[in-house]
C-alpha positions as CSV (number, residue, x, y, z in Angstrom):
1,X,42.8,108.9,94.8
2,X,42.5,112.3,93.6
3,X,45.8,114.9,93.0
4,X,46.2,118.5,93.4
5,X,48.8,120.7,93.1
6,X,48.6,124.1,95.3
7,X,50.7,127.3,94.2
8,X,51.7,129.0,96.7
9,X,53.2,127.7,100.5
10,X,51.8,130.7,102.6
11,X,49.7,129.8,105.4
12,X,46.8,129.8,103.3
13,X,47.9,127.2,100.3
14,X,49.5,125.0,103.3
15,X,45.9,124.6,104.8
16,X,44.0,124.4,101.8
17,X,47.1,121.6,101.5
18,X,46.0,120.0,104.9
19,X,42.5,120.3,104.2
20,X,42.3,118.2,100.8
21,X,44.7,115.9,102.6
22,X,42.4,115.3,104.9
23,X,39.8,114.6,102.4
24,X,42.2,111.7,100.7
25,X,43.5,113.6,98.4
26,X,47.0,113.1,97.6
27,X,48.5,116.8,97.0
28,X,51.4,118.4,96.2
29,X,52.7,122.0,97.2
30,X,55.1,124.4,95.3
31,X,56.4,127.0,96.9
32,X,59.4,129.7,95.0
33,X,61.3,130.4,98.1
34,X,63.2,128.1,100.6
35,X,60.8,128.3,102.8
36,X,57.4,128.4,103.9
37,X,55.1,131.5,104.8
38,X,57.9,133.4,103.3
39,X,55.7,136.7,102.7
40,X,52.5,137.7,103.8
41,X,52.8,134.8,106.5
42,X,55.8,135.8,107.8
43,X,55.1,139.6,107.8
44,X,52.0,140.6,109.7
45,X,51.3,141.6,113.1
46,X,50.2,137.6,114.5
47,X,46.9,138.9,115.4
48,X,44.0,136.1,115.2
49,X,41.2,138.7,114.3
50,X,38.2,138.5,116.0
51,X,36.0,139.7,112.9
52,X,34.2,143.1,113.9
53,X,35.3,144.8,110.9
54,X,34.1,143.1,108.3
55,X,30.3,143.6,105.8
56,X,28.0,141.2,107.6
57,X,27.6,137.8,105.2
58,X,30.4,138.4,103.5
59,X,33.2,136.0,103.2
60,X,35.7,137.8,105.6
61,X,33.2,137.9,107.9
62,X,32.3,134.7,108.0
63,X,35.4,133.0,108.0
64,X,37.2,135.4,110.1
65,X,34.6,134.7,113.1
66,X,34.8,131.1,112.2
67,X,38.4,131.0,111.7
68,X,39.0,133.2,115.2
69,X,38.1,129.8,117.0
70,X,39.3,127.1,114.6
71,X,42.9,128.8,114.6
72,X,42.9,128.9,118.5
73,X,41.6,125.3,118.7
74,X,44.5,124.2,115.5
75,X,47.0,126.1,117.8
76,X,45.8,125.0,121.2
77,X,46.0,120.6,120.0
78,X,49.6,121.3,117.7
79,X,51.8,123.2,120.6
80,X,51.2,126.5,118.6
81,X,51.9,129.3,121.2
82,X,48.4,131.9,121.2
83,X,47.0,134.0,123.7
84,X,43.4,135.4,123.7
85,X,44.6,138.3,125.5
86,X,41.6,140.7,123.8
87,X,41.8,144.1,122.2
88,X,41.0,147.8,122.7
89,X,39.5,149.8,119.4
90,X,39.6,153.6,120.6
91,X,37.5,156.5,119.7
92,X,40.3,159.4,119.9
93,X,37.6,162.3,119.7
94,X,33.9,163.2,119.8
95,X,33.7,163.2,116.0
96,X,34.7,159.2,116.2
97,X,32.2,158.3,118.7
98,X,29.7,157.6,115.8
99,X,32.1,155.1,113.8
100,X,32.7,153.5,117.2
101,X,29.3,152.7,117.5
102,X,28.9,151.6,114.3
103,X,31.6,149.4,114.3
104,X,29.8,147.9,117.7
105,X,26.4,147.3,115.5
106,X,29.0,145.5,113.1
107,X,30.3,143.4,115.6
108,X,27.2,142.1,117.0
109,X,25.9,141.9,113.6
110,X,28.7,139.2,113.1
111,X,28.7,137.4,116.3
112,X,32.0,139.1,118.1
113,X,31.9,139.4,121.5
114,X,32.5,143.2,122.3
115,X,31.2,146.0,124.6
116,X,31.5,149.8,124.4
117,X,33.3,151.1,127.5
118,X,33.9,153.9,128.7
119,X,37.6,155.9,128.4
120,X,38.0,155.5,132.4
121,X,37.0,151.5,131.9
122,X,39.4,152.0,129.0
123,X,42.4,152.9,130.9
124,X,41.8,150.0,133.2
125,X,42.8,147.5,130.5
126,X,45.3,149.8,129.1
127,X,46.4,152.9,131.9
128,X,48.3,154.7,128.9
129,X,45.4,154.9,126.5
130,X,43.9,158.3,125.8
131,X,40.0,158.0,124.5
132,X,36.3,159.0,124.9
133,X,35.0,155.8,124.5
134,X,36.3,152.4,123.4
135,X,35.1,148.8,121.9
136,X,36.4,146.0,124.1
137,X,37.2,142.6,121.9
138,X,37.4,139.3,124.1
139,X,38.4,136.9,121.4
140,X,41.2,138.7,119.6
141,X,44.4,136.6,120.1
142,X,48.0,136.6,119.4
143,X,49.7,134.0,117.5
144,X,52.8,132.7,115.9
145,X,51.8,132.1,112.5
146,X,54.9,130.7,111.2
147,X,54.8,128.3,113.9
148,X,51.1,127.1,112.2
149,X,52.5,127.2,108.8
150,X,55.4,124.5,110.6
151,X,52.5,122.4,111.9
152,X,50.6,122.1,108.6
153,X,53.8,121.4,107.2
154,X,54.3,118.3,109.7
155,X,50.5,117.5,109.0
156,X,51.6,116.7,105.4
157,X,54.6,115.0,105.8
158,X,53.5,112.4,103.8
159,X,52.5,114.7,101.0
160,X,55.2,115.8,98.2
161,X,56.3,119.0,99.3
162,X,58.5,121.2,97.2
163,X,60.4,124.4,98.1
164,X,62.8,126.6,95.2
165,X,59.6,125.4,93.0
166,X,58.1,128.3,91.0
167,X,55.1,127.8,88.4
168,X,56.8,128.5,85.6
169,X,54.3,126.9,83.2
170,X,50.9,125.5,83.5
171,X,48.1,123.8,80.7
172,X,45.5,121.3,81.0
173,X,45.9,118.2,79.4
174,X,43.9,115.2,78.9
175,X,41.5,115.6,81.8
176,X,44.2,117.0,83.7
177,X,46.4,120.1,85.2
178,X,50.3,119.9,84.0
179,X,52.2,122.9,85.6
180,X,56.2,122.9,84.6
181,X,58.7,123.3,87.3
182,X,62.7,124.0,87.4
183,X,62.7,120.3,88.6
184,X,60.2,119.1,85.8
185,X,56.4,118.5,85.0
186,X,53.8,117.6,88.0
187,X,50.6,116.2,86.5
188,X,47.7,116.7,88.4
189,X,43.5,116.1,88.6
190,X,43.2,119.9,89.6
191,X,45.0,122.9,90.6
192,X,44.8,125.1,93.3
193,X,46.4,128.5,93.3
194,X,47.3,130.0,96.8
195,X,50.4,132.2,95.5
196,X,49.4,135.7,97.0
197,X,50.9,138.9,95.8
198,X,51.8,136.3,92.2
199,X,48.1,134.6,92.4
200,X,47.1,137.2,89.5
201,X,50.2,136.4,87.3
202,X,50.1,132.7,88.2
203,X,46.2,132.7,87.4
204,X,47.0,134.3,83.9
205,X,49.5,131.6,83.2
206,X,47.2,128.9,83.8
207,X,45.1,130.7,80.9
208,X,42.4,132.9,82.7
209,X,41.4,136.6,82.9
210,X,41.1,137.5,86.5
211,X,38.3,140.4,87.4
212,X,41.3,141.8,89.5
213,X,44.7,142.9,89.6
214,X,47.4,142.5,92.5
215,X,48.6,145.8,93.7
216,X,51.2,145.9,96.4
217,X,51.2,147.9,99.9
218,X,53.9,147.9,102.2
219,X,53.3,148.1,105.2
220,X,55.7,149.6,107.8
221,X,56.5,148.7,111.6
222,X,58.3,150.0,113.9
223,X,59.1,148.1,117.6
224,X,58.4,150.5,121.2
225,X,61.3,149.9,123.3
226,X,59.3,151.1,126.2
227,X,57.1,147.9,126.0
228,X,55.6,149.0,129.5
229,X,53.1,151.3,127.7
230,X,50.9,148.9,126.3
231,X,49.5,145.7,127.7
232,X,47.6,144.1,125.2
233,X,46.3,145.2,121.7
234,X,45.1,149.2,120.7
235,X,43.7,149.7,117.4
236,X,42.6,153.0,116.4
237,X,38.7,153.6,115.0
238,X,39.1,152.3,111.3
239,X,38.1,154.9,108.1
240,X,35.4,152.8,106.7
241,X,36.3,153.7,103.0
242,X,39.7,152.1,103.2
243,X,40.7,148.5,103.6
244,X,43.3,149.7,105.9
245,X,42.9,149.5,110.3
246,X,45.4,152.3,110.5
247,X,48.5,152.2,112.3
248,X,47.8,150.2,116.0
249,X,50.1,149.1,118.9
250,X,50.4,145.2,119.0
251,X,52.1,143.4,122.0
252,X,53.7,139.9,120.7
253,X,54.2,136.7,122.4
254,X,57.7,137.6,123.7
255,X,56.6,140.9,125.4
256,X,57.7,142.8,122.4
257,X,55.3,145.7,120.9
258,X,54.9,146.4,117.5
259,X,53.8,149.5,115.8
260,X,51.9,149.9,112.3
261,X,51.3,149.1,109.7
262,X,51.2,152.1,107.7
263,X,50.3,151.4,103.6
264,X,52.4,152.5,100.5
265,X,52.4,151.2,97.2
266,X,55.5,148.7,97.2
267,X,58.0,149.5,94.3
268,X,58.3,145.3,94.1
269,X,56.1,142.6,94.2
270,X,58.4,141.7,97.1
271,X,59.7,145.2,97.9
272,X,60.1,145.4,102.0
273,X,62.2,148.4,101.4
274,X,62.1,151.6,99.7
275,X,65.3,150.7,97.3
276,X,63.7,147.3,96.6
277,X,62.1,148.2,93.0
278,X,61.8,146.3,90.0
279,X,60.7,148.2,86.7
280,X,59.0,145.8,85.3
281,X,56.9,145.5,88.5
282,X,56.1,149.4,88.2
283,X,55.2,149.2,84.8
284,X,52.2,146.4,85.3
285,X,51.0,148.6,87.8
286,X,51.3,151.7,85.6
287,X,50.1,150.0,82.8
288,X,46.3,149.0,84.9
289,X,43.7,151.8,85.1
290,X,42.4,150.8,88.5
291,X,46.2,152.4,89.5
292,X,45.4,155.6,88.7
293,X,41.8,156.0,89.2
294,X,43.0,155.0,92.9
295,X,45.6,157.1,92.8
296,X,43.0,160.5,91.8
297,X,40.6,159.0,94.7
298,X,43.0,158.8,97.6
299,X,45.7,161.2,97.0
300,X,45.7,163.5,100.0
301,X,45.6,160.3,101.9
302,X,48.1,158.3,99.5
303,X,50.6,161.2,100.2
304,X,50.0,161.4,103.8
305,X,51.1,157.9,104.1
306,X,54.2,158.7,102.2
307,X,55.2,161.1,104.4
308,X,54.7,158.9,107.2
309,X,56.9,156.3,106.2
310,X,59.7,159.0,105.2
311,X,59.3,160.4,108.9
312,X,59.4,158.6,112.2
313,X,58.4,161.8,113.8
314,X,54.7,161.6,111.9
315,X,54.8,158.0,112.8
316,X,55.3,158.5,116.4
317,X,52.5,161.6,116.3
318,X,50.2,158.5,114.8
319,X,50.9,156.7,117.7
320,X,50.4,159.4,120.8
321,X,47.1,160.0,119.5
322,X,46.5,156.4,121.1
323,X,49.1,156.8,123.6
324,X,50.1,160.2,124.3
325,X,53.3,159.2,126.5
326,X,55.0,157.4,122.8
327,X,57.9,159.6,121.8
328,X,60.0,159.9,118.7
329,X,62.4,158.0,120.4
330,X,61.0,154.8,121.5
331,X,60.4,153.8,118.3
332,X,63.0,151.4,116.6
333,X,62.5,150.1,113.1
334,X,61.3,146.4,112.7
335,X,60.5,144.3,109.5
336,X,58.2,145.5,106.8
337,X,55.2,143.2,105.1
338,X,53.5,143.9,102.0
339,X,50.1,143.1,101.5
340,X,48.7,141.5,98.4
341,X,45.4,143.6,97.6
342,X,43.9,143.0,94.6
343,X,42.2,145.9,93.3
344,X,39.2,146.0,90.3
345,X,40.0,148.0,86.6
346,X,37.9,150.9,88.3
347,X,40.4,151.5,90.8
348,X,38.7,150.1,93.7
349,X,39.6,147.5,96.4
350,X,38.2,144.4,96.4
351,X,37.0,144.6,99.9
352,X,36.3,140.7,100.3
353,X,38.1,137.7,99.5
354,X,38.0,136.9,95.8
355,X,38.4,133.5,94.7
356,X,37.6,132.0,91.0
357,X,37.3,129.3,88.9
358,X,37.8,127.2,85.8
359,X,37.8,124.0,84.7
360,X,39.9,122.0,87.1
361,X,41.1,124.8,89.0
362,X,40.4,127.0,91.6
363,X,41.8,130.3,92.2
364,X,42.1,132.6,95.7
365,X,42.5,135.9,93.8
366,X,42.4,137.8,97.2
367,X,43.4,137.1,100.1
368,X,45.2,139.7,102.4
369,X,44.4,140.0,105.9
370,X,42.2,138.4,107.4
371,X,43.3,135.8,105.5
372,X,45.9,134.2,108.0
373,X,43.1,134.4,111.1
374,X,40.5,132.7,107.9
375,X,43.2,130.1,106.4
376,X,41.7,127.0,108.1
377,X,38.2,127.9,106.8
378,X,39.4,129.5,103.5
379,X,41.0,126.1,103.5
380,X,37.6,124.1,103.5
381,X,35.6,126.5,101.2
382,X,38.4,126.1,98.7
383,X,38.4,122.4,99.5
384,X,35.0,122.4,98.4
385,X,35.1,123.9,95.2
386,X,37.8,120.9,93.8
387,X,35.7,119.9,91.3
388,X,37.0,117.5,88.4
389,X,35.0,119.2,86.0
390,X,35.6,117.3,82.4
């Protein structure tokens, strides 16, 4: 029987977990906090993505589309409340009406089911909308995503599963992975790393140079408390050139509406707040190139974003231009998530999911959103690439 040890107890490294379980692998799982799907798990907006957005081919795309149906099914035989309730993407104005249909050629190019509509068809799914035009998504859902990260955790019950367990060192040995832990050293056949916005660092300490370094975004949501203006899901027409969907209204399983996410660099790894900073955080990003060759690409739009988390009125103005009646006052200020998006020494995104290799060891260097919707099929390509290389 083959052992693996996965980094990283997110949804993603708890079904690349299940996965090699599944295979008969016996596998253990280290995860630093006290619990699991502590971060980018247990931050997002529980939206199973359909997969319109995404380059044709590319992994996102692929496993997003996939992953749309084999989290529903996961969810639908473990008890996992979802609902395919569908989605709206709305052109605002004339000038988006091309992007629109662009992003329907996208969608059809990657096997989503959606139709263009018209605003008045529009306002029959959602009567508070204001559009010209809109992109109807069937097979978006809503999800609790902590609740899959519970059932994977059940599905490896049997498994040796460790929580407060940080990397802290990790060399191979003898045909083997040894990583060093608080409670001591786990031996291993290979090593998967799954640890999200620390997948970089953890990747460096098992003795690689990854192509890419972690730079995080916080994203900011706020809650409606007039949940009677939206029905389902309203996403705005995306801006092609950034990784971003832009700031969209998001009812949740409980009847709840979200609002956001906006995206500013995070002062922390871990910084859901704007006093969370750690220098020594800021200076790894300071220190990378790709930070400030991003930062002299997107400024205008880097500084519009600031403003927008500094002012609730600017968020609100975001808002209305999907739904006109949202006021300054309906919104209410909910939990933050920061996103884990690794970015290249040139200062671009990587705008897929990045994972690499070495000898024993696999590493998923990128994995933001759609990564949650993906994890089940993320889970298998990883699965696959487990090689016991001598």
């Amino acid at each position: 029987m083959r052992s693996v040890v996965v980094i990283g107890g997110g949804i993603v490294g708890l079904a690349v977990a299940a996965e090699l379980a599944s295979r008969g692998d016996r596998v253990t799982v280290l995860e630093k906090e006290k619990r699991w799907g502590a971060h980018q798990t247990g931050h997002n907006s529980n939206v199973v993505h359909a997969g319109l957005y995404y380059k044709p081919g590319s992994l996102k795309a692929r496993m997003s589309v996939a992953g749309n149906a084999s989290m529903v099914a996961f969810a639908r035989e473990h008890g996992v409340p979802v609902d395919v309730c569908g989605k709206l993407v709305v052109a605002t104005s004339e000038d988006e009406l091309p992007r629109l249909h662009d992003l329907a050629a996208r969608a059809e190019a990657n096997g989503v089911p959606a139709k263009l509509i018209s605003a008045s068809e529009a306002r029959e799914y959602e009567p508070e909308v204001s559009c010209v035009a809109a992109l109807r998504v069937e097979s978006t859902a809503i999800i609790d995503f902590p609740a899959v990260c519970s059932a994977l955790v059940d599905l490896l019950s049997s498994h040796d599963l460790r929580l407060q367990s940080p990397a802290l060192a990790i060399r191979s040995a003898s045909g083997g992975v040894e990583v060093a832990t608080p409670q001591g050293v786990i031996r291993a056949d290979a090593l998967v790393n799954c640890a999200g916005l620390h997948s970089d660092r953890v990747a460096r300490l098992a003795g690689l140079t990854p192509s890419a370094r972690i730079v995080p975004f916080r994203g900011e949501y706020f809650e409606l408390r007039r949940t009677s203006l939206v029905r389902g899901l309203i996403y705005p027409v995306p801006d092609p050139t950034l990784p971003f969907l832009g700031v969209h209204l998001t009812r949740m399983l409980d009847g709840s509406v979200h609002c956001g996410p906006n995206a500013v660099l995070a002062l922390r790894r871990e910084g859901y707040r704007w006093r969370d900073i750690s220098l020594a955080d800021l200076a790894d990003v300071a220190r990378f190139p790709g930070t400030w060759r991003l930062a002299r690409k997107y400024a205008r739009t880097g500084a519009e974003e600031v403003l927008r988390s500094l002012s609730r009125k600017r968020f609100a103005a975001s808002l209305a231009r999907l739904v006109p009646a949202v006021r300054e006052d309906d919104l209410v200020r909910a939990e933050a998530g920061v996103r884990a998006q690794a970015m290249l020494p040139d200062g671009s995104l990587v705008d897929d999911f990045l994972i690499e290799m070495a000898t024993r060891q696999v590493h998923v260097l990128n994995a933001p959103s759609p990564a949650a919707t993906g994890s089940l099929e993320i889970a298998k390509y990883v699965a696959d690439r487990v090689v016991l290389q001598s």
